[in-house]
FIMI-210767 format. One line per field, with one value per atom (N, C-alpha, C, O): atom name; x negated, y, z negated. Coordinates in Angstrom, 1 decimal. Layout:
REM residues N
a	c(CA  ...)
x	c(X  ...)
y	c(Y  ...)
z	c(Z  ...)
//
This chain:
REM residues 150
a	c(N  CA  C  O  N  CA  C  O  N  CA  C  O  N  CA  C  O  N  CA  C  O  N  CA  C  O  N  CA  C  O  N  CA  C  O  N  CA  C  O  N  CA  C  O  N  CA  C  O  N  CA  C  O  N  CA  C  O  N  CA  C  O  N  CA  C  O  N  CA  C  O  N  CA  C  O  N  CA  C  O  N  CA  C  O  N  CA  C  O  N  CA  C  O  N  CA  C  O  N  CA  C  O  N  CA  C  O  N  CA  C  O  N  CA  C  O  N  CA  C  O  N  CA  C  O  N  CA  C  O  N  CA  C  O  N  CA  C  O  N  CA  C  O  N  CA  C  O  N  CA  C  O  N  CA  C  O  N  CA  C  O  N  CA  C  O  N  CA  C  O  N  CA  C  O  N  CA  C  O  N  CA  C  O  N  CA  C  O  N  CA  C  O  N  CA  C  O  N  CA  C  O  N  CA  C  O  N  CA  C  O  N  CA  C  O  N  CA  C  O  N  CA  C  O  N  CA  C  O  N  CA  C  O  N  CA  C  O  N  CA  C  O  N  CA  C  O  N  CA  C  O  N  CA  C  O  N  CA  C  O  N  CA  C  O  N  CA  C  O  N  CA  C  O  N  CA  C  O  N  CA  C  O  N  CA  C  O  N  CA  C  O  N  CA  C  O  N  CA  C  O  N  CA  C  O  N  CA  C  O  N  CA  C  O  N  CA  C  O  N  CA  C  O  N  CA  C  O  N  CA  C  O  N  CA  C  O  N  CA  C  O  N  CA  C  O  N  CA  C  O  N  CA  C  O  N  CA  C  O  N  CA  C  O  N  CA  C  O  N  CA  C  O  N  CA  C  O  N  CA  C  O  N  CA  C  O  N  CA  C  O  N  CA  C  O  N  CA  C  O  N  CA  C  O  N  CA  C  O  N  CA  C  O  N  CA  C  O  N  CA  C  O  N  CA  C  O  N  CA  C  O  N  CA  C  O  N  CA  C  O  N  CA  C  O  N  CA  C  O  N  CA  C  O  N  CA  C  O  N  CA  C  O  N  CA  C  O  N  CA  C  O  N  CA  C  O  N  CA  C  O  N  CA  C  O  N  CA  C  O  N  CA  C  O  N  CA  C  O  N  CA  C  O  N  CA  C  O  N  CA  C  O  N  CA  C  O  N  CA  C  O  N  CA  C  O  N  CA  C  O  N  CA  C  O  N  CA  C  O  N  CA  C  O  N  CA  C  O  N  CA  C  O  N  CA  C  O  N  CA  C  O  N  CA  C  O  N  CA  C  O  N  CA  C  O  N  CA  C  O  N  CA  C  O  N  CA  C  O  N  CA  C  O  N  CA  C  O  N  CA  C  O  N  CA  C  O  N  CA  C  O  N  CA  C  O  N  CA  C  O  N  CA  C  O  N  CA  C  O  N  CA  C  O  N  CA  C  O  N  CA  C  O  N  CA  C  O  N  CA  C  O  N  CA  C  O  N  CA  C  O  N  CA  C  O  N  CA  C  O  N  CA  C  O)
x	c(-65.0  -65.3  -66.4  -66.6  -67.1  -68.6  -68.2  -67.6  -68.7  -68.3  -69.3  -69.8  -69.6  -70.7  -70.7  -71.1  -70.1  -69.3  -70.8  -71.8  -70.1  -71.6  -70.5  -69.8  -70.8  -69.8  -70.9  -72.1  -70.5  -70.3  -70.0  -68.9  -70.7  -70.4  -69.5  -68.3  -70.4  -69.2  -69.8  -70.7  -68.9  -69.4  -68.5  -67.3  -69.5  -68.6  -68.8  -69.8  -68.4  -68.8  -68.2  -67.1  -69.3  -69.5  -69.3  -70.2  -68.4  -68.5  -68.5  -67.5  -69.8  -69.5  -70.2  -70.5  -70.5  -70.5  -69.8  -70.0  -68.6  -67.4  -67.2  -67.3  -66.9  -66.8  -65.2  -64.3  -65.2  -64.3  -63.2  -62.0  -64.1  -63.5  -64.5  -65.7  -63.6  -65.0  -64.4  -63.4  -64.5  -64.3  -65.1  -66.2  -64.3  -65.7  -65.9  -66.4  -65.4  -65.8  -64.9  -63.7  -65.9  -65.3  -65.7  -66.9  -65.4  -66.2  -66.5  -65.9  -67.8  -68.2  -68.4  -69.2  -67.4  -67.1  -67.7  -67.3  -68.8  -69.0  -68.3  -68.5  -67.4  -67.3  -67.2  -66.5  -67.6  -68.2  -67.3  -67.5  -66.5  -65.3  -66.3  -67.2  -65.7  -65.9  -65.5  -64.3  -65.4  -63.7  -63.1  -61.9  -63.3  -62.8  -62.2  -62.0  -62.0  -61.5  -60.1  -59.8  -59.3  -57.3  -57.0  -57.8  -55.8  -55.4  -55.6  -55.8  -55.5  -56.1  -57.5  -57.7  -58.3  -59.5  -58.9  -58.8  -58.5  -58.0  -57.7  -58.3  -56.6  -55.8  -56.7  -56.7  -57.8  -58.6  -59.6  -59.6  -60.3  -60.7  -60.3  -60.8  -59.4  -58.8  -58.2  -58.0  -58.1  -57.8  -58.9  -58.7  -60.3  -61.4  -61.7  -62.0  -61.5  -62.0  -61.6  -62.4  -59.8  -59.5  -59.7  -59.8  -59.8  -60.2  -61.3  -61.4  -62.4  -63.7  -63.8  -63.3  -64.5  -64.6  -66.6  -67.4  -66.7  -68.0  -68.4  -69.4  -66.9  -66.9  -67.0  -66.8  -67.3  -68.6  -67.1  -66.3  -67.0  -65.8  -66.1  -66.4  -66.1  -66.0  -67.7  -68.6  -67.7  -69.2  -70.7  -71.9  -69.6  -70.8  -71.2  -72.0  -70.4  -69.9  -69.3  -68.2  -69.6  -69.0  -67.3  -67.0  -66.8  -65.7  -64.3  -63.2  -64.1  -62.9  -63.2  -64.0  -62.2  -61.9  -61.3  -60.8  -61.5  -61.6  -60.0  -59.7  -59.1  -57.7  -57.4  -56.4  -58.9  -58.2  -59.2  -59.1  -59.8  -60.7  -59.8  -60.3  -58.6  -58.2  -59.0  -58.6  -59.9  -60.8  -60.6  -59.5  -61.6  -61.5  -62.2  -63.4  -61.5  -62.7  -62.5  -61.5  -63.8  -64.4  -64.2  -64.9  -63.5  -64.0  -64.2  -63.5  -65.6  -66.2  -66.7  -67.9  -66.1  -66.7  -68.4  -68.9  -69.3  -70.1  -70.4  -70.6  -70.3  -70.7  -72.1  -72.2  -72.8  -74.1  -74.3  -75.2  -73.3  -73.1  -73.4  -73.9  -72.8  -72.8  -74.2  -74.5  -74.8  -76.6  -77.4  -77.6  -77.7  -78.7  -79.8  -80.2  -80.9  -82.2  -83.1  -84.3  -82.5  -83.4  -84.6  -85.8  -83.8  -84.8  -85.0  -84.1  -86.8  -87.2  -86.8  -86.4  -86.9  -87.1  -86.0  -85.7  -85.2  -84.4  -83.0  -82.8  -81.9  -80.7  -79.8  -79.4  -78.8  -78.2  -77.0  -77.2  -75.5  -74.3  -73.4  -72.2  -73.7  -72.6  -72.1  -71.7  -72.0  -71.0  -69.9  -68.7  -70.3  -69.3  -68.5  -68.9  -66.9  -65.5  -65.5  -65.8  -65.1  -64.8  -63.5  -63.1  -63.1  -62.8  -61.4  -61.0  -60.6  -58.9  -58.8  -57.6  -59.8  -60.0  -60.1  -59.3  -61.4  -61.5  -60.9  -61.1  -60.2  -59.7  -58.4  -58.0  -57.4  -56.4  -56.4  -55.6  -57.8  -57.9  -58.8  -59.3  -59.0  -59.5  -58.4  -58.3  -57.8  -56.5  -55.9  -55.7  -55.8  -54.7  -56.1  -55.4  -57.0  -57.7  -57.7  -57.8  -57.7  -57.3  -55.7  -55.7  -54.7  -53.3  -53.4  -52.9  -54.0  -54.0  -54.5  -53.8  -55.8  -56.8  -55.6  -55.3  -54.9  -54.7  -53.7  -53.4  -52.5  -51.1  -51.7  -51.1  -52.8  -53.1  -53.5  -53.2  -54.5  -55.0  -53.9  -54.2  -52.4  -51.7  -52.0  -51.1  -53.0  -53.3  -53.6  -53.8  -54.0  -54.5  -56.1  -56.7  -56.8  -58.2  -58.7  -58.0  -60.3  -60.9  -61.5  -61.9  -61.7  -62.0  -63.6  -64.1  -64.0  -64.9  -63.8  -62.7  -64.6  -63.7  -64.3  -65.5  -63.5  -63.8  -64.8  -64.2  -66.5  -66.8  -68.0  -69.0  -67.4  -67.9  -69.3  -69.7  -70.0  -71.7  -71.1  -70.5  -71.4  -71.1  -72.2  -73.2  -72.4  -73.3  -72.9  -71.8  -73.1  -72.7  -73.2  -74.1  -72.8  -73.8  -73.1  -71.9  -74.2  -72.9  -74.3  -75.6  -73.9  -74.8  -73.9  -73.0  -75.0  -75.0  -75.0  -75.7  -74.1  -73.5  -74.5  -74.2  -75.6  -75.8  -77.4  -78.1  -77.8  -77.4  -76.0  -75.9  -75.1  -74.5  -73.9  -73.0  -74.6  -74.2  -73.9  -74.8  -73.0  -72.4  -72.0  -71.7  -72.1  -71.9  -71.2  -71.5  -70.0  -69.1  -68.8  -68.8  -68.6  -68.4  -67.4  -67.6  -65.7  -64.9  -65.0  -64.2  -66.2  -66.5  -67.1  -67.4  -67.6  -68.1  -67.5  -67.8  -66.6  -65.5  -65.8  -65.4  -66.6  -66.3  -68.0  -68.5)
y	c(122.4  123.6  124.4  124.2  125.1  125.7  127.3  127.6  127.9  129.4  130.3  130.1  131.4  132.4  133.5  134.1  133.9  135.7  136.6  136.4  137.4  138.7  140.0  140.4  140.5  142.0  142.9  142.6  143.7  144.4  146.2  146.4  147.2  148.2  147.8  148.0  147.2  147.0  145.9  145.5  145.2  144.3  144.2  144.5  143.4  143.2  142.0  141.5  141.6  140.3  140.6  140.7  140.5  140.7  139.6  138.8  139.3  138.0  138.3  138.9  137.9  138.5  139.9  140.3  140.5  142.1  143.3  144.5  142.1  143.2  142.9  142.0  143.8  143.6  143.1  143.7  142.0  141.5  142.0  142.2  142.1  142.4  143.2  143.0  144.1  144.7  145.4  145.9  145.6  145.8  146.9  147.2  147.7  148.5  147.9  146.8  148.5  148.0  146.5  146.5  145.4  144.1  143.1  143.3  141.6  140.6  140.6  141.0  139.8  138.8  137.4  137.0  136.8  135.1  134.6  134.9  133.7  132.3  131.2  131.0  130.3  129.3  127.7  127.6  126.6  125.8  124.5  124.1  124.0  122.8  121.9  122.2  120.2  119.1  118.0  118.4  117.1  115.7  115.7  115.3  116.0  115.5  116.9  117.4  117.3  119.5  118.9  117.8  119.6  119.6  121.2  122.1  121.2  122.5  123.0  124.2  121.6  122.0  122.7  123.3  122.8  123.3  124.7  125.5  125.3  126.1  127.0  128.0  126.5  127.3  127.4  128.6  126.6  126.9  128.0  128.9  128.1  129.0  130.7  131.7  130.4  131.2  132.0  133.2  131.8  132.0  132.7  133.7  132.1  132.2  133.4  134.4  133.6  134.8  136.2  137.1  136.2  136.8  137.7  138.9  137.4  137.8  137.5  137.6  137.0  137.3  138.8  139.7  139.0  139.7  140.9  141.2  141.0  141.8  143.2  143.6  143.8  145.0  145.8  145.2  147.1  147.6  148.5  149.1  148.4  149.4  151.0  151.6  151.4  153.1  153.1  154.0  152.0  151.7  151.3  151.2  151.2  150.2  149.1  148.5  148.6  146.7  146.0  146.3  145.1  144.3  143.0  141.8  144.2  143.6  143.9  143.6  144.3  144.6  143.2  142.6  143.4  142.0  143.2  144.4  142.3  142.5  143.5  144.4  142.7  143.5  144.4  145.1  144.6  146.0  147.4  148.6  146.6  147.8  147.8  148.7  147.2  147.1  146.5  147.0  145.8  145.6  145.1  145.0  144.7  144.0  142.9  142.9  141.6  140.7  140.3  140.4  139.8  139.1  137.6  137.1  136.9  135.1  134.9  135.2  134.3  133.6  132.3  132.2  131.3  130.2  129.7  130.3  128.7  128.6  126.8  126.3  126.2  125.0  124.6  123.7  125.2  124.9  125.1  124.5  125.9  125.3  124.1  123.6  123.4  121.3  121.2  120.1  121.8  121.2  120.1  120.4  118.8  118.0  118.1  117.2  118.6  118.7  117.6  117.8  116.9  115.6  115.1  114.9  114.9  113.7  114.7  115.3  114.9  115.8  116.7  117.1  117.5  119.2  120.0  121.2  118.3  119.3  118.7  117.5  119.9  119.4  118.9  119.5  117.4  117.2  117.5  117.6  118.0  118.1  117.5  118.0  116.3  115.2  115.1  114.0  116.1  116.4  117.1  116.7  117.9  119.2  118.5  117.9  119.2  118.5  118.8  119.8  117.9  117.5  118.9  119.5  119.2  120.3  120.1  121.1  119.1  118.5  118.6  118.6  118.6  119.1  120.6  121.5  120.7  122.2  123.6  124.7  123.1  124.2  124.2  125.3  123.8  123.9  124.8  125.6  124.1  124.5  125.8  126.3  126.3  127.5  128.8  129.9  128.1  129.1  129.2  130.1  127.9  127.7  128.8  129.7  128.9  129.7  130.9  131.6  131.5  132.8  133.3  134.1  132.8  132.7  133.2  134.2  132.2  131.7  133.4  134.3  133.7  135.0  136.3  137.1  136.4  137.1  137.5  138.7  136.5  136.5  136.9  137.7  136.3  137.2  138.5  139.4  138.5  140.1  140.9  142.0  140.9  141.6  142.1  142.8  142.0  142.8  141.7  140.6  142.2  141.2  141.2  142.3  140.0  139.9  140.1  140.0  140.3  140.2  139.0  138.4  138.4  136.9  136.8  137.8  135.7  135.3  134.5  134.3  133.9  132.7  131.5  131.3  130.8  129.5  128.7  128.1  128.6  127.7  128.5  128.0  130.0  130.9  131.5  131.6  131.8  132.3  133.9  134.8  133.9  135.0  135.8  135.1  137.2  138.0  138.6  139.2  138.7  139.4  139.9  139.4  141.3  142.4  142.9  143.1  143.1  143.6  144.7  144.6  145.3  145.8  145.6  146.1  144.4  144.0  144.9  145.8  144.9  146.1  145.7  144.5  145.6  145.0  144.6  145.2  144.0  143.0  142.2  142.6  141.5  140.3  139.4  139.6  137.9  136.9  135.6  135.2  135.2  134.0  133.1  133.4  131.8  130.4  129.7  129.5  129.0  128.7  126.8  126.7  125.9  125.0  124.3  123.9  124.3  123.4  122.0  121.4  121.6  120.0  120.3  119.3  121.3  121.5  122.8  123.9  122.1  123.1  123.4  124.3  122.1  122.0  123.4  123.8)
z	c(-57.7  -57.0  -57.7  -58.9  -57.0  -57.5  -57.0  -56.1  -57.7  -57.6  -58.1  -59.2  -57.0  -57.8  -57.6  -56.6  -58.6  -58.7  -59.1  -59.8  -58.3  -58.4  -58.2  -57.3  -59.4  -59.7  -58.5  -58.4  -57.9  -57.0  -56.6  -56.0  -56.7  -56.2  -54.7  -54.4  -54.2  -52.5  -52.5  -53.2  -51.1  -50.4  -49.2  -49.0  -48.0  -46.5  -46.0  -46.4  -45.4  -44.4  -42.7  -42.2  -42.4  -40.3  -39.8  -40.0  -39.0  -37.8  -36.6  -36.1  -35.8  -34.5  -34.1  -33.0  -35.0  -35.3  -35.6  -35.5  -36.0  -36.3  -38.3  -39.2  -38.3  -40.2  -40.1  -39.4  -40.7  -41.1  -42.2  -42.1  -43.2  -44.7  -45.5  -45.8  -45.8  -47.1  -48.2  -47.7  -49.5  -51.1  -51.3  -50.8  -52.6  -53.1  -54.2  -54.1  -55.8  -56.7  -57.1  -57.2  -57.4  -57.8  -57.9  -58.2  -57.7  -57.0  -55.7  -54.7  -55.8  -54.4  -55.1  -56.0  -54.5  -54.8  -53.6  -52.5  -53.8  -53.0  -53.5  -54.7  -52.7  -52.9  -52.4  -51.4  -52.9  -52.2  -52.8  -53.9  -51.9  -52.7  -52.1  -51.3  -52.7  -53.0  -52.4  -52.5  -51.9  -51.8  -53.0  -52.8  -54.5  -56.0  -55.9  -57.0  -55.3  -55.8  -55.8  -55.3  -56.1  -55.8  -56.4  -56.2  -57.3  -57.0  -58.4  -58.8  -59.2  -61.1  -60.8  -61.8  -60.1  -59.8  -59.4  -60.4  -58.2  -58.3  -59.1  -59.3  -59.6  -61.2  -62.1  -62.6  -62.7  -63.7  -63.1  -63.8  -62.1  -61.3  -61.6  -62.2  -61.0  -60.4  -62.1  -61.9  -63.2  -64.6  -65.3  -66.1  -64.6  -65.5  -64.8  -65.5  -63.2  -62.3  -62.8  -62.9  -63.1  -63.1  -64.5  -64.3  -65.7  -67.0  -67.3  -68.5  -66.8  -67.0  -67.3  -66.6  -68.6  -69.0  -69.0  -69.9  -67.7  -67.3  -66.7  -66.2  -67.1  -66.5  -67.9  -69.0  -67.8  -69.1  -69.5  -68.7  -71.2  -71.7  -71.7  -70.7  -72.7  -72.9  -73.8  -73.8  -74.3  -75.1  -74.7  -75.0  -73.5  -72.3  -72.3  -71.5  -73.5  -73.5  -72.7  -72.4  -72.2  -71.0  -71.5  -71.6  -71.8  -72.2  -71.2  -71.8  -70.2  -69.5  -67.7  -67.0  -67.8  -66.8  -65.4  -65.6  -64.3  -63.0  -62.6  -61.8  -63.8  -63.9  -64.5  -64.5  -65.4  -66.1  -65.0  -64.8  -64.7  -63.7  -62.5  -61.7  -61.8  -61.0  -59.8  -58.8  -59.6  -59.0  -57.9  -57.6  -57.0  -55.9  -55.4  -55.4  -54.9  -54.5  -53.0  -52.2  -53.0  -51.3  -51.6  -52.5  -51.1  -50.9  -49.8  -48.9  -49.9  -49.0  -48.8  -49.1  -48.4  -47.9  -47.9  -47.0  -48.7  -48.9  -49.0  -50.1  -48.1  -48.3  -49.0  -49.9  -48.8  -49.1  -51.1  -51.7  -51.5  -53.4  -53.8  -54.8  -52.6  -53.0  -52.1  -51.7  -52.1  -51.3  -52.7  -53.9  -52.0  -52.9  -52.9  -52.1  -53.4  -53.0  -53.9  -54.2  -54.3  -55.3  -54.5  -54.8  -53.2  -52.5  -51.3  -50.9  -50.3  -50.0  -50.2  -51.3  -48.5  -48.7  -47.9  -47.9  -46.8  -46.4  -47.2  -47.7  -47.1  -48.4  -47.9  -46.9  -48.4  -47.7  -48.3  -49.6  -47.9  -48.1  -48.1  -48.0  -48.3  -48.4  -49.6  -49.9  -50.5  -51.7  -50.8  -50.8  -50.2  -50.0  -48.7  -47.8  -49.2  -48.8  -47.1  -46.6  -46.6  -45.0  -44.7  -45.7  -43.6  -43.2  -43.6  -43.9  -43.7  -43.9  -45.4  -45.8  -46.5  -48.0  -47.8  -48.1  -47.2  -47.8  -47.4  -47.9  -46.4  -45.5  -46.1  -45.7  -46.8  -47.6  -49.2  -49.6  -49.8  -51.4  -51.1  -52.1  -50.0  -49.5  -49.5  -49.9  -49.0  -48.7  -50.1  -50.9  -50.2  -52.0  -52.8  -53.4  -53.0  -53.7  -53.6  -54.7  -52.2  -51.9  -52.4  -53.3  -51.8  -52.4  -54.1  -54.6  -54.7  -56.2  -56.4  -56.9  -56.0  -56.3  -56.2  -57.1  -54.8  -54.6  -54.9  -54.7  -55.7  -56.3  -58.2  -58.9  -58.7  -59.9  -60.1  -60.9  -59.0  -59.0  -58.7  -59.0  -58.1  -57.5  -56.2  -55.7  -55.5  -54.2  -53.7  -54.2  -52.0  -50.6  -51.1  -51.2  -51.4  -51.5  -49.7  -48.7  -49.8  -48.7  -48.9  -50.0  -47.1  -46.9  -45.9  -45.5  -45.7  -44.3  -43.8  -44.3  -42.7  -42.2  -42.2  -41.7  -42.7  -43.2  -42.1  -41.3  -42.0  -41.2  -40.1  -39.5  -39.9  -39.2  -39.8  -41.0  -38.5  -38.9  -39.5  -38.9  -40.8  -41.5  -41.9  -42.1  -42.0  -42.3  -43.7  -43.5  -44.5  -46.0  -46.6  -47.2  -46.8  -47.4  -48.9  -49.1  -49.7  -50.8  -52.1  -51.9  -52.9  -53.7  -55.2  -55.8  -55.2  -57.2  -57.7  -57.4  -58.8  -60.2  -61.0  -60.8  -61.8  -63.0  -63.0  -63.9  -62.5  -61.4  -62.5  -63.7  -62.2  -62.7  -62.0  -61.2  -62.4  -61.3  -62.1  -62.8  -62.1  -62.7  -61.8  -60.7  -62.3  -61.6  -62.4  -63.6  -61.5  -62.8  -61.4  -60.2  -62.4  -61.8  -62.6  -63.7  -61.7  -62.4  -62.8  -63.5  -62.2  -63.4  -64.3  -64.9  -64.9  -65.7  -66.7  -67.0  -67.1  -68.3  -69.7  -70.4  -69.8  -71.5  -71.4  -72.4)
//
């Protein structure tokens, strides 16, 4: 799974032209699963998200995690994380997981997010033409990919 957290004054996502979900201070998570993802991806995810340590202390050090600010996050569905652009110009996606993968470790990711943070996260919907607006804290944007641990 590929993941790209962007700390957040707010953020929302519109489908249709109705706001679906929206956060003030916290994450915005894109996320983009695989066919090789399962739920150890998940859990390690979902560990690293929540005690990432980028919210600024009393010194203005970025040492407090998303739990100690009480925070909030958005997940959103992002196939296009797994885009190949090696060969031409337009990208193909045949990394990223068929809809009977990803639509489960989607949910299991939300679940996972939303049983550590203690509260209901905000969502998109899995697959839908989404609009998402949000205003970067920092800026700060991180990209975290569970094959890539070490």
């Amino acid at each position: 799974m590929r993941i790209v957290i962007q700390r957040v004054a707010h953020a929302s996502v519109t489908i249709d032209g109705a706001v679906k979900s929206a956060i003030g201070k916290g994450f915005m998570i894109l996320v983009g699963i695989e066919e090789a993802d399962s739920m150890e991806d998940v859990e390690w995810l979902t560990k690293k998200v929540v005690n990432l340590r980028v919210f600024e202390d009393e010194q203005g050090v970025m040492n407090r995690s998303i739990l100690d600010e009480n925070g909030e996050i958005l997940l959103v569905s992002q196939f296009t994380l797994h885009a190949s652009y090696k060969k031409g110009n337009r990208p193909s996606y045949i990394r990223a997981a068929k809809h009977e993968t990803a639509i489960p470790l989607y949910e299991a990711f939300i679940s996972s997010l939303s049983e550590a943070l203690g509260k209901t996260i905000g969502t998109g919907t899995f697959g839908a033409d989404m609009k998402v607006e949000l205003l970067n804290d920092g800026p700060v944007t991180i990209c975290m990919d569970s094959k890539n641990k070490e």
